[in-house]
NULUM-648310 format. One record per residue: residue number from 1; residue in three letters; x, z, y of N, C-alpha, C, O, CB in turn. Coordinates in pm, whole numbers, plus 50000, padded with zeros to 5 digits. Glycine has a CB too. Layout:
NULUM-648310
+-----+-----+-------+-------+-------+-------+-------+-------+-------+-------+-------+-------+-------+-------+-------+-------+-------+
|   k |   r |  n.xx |  n.zz |  n.yy | ca.xx | ca.zz | ca.yy |  c.xx |  c.zz |  c.yy |  o.xx |  o.zz |  o.yy | cb.xx | cb.zz | cb.yy |
+-----+-----+-------+-------+-------+-------+-------+-------+-------+-------+-------+-------+-------+-------+-------+-------+-------+
| NUM | Ala |     X |     Z |     Y |     X |     Z |     Y |     X |     Z |     Y |     X |     Z |     Y |     X |     Z |     Y |
...
+-----+-----+-------+-------+-------+-------+-------+-------+-------+-------+-------+-------+-------+-------+-------+-------+-------+
END
This chain:
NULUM-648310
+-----+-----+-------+-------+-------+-------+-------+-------+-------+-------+-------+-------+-------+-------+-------+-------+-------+
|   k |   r |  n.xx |  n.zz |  n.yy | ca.xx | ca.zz | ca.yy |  c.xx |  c.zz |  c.yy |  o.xx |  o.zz |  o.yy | cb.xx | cb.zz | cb.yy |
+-----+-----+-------+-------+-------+-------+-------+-------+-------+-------+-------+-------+-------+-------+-------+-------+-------+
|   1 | Unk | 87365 | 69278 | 80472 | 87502 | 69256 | 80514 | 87545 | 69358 | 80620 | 87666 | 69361 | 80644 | 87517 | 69116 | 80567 |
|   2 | Unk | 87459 | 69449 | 80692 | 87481 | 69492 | 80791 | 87560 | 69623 | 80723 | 87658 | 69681 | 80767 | 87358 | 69499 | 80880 |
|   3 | Unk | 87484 | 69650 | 80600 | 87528 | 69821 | 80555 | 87660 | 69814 | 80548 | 87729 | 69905 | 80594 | 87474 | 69889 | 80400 |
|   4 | Unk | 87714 | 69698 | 80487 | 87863 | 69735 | 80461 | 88013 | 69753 | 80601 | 88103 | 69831 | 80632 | 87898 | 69603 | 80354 |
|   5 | Unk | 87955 | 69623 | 80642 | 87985 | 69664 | 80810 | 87982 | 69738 | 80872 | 88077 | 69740 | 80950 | 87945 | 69634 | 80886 |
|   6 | Unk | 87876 | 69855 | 80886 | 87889 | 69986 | 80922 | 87939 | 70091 | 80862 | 87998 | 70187 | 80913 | 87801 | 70018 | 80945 |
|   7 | Unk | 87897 | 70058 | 80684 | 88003 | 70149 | 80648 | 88193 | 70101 | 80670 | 88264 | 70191 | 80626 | 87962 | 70173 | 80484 |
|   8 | Unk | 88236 | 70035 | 80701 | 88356 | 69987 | 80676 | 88373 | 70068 | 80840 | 88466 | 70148 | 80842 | 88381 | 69799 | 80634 |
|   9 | Unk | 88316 | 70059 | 80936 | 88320 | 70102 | 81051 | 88366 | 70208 | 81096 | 88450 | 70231 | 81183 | 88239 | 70098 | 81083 |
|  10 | Unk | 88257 | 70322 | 80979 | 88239 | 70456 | 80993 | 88382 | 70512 | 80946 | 88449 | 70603 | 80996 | 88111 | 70506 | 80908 |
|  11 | Unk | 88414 | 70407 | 80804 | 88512 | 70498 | 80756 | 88669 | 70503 | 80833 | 88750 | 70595 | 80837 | 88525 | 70460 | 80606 |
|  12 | Unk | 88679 | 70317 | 80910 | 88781 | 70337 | 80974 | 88839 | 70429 | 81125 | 88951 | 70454 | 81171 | 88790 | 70230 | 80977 |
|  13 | Unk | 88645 | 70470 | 81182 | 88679 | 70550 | 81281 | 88705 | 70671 | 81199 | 88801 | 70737 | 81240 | 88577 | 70560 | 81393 |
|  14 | Unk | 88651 | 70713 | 81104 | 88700 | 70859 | 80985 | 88855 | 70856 | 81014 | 88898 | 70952 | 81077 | 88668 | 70828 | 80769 |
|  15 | Unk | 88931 | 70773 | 80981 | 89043 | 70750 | 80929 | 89117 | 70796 | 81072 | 89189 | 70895 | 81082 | 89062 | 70597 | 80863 |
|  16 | Unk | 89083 | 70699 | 81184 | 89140 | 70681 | 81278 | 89160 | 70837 | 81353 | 89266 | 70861 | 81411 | 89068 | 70573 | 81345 |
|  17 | Unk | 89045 | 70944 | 81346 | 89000 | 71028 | 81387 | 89096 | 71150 | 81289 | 89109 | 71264 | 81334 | 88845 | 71006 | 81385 |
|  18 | Unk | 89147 | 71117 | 81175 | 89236 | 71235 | 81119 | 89348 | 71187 | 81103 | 89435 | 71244 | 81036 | 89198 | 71300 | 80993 |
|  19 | Unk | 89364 | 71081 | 81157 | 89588 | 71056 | 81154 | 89645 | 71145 | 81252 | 89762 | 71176 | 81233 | 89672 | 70865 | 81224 |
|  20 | Unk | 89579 | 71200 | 81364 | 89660 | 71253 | 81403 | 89679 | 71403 | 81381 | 89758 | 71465 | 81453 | 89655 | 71218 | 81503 |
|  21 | Unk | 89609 | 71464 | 81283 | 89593 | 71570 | 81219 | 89687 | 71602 | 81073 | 89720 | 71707 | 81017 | 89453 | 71564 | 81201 |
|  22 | Unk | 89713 | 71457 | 81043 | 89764 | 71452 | 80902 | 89907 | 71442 | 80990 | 89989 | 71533 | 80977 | 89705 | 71311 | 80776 |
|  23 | Unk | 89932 | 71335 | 81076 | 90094 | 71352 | 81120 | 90158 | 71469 | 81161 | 90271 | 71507 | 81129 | 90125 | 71275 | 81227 |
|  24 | Unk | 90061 | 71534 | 81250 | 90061 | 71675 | 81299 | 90126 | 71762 | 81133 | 90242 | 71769 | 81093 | 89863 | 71726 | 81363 |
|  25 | Unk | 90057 | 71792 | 81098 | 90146 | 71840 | 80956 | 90227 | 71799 | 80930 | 90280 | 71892 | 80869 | 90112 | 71836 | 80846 |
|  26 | Unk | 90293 | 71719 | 80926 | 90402 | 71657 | 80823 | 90502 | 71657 | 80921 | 90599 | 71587 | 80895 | 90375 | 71500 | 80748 |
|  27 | Unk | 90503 | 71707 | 81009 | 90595 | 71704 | 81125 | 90679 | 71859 | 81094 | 90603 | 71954 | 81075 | 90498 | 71691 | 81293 |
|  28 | Unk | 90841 | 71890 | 81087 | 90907 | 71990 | 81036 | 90950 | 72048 | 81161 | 90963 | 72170 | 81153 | 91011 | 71955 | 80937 |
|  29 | Unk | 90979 | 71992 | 81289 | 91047 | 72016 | 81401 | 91158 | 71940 | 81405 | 91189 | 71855 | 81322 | 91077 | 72141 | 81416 |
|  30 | Unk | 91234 | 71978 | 81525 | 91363 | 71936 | 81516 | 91499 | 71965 | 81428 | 91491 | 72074 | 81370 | 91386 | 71955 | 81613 |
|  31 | Unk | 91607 | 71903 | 81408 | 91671 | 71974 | 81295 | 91749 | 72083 | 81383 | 91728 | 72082 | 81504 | 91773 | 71873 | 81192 |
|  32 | Unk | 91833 | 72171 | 81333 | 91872 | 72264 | 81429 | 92026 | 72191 | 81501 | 92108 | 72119 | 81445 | 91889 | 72425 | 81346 |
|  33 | Unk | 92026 | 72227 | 81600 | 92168 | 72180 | 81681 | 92344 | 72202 | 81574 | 92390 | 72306 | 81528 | 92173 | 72313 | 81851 |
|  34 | Unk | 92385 | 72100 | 81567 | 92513 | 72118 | 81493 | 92567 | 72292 | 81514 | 92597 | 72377 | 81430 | 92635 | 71994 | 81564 |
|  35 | Unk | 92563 | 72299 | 81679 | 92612 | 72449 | 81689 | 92559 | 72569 | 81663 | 92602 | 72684 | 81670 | 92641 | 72475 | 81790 |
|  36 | Unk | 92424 | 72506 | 81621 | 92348 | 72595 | 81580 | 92386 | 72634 | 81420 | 92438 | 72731 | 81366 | 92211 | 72545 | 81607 |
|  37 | Unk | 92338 | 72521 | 81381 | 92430 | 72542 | 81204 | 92538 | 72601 | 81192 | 92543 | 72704 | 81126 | 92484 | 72417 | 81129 |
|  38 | Unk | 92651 | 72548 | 81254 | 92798 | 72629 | 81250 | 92774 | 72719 | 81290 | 92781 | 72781 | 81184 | 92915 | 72592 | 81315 |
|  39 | Unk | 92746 | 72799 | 81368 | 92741 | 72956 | 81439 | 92678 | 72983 | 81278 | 92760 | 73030 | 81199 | 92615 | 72999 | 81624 |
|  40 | Unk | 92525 | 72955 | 81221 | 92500 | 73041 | 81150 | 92575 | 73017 | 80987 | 92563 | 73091 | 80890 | 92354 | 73048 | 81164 |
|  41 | Unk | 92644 | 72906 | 80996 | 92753 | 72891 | 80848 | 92880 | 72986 | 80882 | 92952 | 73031 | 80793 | 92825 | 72699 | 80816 |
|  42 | Unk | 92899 | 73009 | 81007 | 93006 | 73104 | 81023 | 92973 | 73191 | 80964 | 93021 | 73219 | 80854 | 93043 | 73145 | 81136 |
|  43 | Unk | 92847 | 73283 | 81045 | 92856 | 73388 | 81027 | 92782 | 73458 | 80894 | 92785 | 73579 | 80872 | 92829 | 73425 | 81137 |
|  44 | Unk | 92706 | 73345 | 80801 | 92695 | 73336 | 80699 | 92803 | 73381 | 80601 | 92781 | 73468 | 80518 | 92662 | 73236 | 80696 |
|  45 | Unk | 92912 | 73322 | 80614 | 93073 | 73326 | 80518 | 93184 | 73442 | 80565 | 93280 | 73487 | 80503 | 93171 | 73160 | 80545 |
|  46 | Unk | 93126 | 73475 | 80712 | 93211 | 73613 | 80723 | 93110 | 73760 | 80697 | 93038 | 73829 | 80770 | 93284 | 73618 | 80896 |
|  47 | Unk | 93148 | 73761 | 80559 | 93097 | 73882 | 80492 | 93102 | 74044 | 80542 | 93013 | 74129 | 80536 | 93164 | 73876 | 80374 |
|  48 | Unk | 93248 | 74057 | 80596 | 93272 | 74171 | 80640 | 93281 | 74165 | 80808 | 93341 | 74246 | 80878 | 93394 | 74219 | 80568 |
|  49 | Unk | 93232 | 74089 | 80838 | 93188 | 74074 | 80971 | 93323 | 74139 | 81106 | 93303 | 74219 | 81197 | 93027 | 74170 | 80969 |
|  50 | Unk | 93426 | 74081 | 81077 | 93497 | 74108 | 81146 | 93522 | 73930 | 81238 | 93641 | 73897 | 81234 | 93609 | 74191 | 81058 |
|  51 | Unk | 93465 | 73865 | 81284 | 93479 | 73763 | 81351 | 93581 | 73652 | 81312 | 93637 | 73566 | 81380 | 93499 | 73808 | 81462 |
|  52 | Unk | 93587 | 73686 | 81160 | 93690 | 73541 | 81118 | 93625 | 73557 | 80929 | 93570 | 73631 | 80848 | 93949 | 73579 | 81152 |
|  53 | Unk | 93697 | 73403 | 80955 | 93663 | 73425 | 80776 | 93818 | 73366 | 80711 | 93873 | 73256 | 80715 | 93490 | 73295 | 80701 |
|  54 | Unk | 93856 | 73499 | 80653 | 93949 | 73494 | 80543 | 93964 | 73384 | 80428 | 93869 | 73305 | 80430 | 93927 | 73603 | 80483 |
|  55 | Unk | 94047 | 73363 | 80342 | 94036 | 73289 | 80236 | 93969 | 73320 | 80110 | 93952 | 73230 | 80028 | 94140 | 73264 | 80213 |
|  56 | Unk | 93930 | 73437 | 80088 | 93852 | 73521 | 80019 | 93697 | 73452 | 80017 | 93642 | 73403 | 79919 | 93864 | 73667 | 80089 |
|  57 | Unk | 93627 | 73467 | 80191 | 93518 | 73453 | 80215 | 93493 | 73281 | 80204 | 93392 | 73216 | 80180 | 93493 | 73527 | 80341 |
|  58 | Unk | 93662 | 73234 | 80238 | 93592 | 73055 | 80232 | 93580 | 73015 | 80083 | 93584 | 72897 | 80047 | 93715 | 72913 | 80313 |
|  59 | Unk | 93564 | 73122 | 79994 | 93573 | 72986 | 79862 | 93433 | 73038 | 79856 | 93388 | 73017 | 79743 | 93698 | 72989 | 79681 |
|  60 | Unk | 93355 | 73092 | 79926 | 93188 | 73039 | 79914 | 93151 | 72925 | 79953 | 93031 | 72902 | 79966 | 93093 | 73112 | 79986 |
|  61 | Unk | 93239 | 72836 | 79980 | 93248 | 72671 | 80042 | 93293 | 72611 | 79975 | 93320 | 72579 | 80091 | 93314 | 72631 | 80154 |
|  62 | Unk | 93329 | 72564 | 79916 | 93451 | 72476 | 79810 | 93490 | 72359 | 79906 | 93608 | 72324 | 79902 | 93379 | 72398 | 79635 |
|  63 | Unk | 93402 | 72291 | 79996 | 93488 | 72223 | 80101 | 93532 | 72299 | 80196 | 93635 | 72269 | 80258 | 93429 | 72123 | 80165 |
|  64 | Unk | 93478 | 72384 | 80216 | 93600 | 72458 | 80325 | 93738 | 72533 | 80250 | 93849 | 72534 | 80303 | 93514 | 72602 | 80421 |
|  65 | Unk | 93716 | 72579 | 80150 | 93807 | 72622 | 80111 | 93932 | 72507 | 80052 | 94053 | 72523 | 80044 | 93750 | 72710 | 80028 |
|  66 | Unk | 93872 | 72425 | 80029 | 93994 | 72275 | 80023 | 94086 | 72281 | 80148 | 94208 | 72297 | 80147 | 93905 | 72095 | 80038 |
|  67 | Unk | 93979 | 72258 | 80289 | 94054 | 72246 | 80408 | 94097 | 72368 | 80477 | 94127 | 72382 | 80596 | 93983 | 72174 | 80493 |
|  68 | Unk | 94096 | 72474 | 80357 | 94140 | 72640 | 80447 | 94262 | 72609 | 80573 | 94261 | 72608 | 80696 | 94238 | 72783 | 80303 |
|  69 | Unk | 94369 | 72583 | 80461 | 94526 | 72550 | 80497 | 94546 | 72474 | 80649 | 94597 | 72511 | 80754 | 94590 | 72438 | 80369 |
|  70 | Unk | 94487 | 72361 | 80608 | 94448 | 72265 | 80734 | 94393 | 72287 | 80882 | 94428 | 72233 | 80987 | 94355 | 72192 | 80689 |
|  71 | Unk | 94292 | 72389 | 80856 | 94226 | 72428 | 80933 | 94271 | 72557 | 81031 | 94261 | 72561 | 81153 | 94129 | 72439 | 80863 |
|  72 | Unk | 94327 | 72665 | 80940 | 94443 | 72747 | 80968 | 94537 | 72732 | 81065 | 94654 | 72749 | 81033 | 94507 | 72751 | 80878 |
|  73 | Unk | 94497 | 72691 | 81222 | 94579 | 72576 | 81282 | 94702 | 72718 | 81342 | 94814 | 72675 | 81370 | 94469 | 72448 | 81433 |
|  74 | Unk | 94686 | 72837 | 81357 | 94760 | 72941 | 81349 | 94842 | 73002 | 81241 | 94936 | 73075 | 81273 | 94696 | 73009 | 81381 |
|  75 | Unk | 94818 | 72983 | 81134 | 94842 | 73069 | 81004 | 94838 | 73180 | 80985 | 94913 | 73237 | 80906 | 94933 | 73064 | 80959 |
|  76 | Unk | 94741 | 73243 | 81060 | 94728 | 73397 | 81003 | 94650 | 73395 | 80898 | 94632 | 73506 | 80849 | 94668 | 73503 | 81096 |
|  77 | Unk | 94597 | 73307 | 80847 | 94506 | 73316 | 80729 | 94331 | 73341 | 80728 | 94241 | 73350 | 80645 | 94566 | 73427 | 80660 |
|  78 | Unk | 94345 | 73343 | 80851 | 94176 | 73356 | 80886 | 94199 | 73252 | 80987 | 94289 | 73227 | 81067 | 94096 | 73524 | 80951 |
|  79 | Unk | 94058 | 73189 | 80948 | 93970 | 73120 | 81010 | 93849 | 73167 | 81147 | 93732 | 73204 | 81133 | 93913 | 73083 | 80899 |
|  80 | Unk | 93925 | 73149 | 81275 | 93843 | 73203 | 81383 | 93718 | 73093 | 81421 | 93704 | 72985 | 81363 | 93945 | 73233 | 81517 |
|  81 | Unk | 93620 | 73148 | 81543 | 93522 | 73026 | 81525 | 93634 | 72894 | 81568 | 93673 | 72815 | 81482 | 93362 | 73041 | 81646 |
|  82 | Unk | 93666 | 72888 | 81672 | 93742 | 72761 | 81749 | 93839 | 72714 | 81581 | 93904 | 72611 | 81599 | 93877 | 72832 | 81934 |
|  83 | Unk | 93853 | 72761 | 81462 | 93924 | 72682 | 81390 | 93829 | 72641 | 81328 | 93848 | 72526 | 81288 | 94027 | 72724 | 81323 |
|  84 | Unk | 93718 | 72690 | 81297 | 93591 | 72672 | 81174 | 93540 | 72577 | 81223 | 93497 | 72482 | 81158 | 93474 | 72785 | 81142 |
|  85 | Unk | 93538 | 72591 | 81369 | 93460 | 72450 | 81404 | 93528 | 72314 | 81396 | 93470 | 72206 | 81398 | 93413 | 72455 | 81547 |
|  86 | Unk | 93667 | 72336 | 81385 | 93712 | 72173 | 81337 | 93686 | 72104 | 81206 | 93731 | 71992 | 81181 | 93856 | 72159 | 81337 |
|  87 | Unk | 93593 | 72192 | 81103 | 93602 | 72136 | 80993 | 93452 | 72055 | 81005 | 93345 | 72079 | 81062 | 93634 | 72243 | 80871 |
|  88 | Unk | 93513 | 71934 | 80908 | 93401 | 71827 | 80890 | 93327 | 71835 | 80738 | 93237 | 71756 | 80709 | 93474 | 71671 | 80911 |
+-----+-----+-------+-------+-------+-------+-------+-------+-------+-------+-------+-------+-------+-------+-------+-------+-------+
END
């Protein structure tokens, strides 16, 4: 009776001894900061890198390009960061 008891022992200190090795992996980091995303979806969609994105560059979005108009809170037709960032 004793063998199995020790084996049941061995294997749960086994076990106990690599969870934190297995969580350790499976761990991705943090997700990146909202402003972090937007800064790099901005500057992702402004192609010609002049600090706005045109209506041209937003239909690489199909939701942004829905809310171009909307968002456009100037109407010059580009999208600066302070307008890009109002979109949801």
């Amino acid at each position: 009776m004793q063998a199995p008891k020790s084996t049941v022992l061995a294997l749960t200190l086994i076990a106990l001894a690599s969870a934190p090795a297995i969580a350790q992996t499976s761990k991705k980091g943090p997700p990146p900061a909202p402003a972090a995303t937007s800064k790099a979806t901005f500057d992702k969609l402004d192609k010609n890198k002049d600090g706005a994105i045109d209506a041209q560059e937003a239909k690489a979005d199909a939701r942004l390009a829905g809310q171009f108009a909307k968002l456009d809170a100037n109407g010059d037709g580009k999208l600066s960061r302070v307008e890009f960032s109002a979109a949801k």
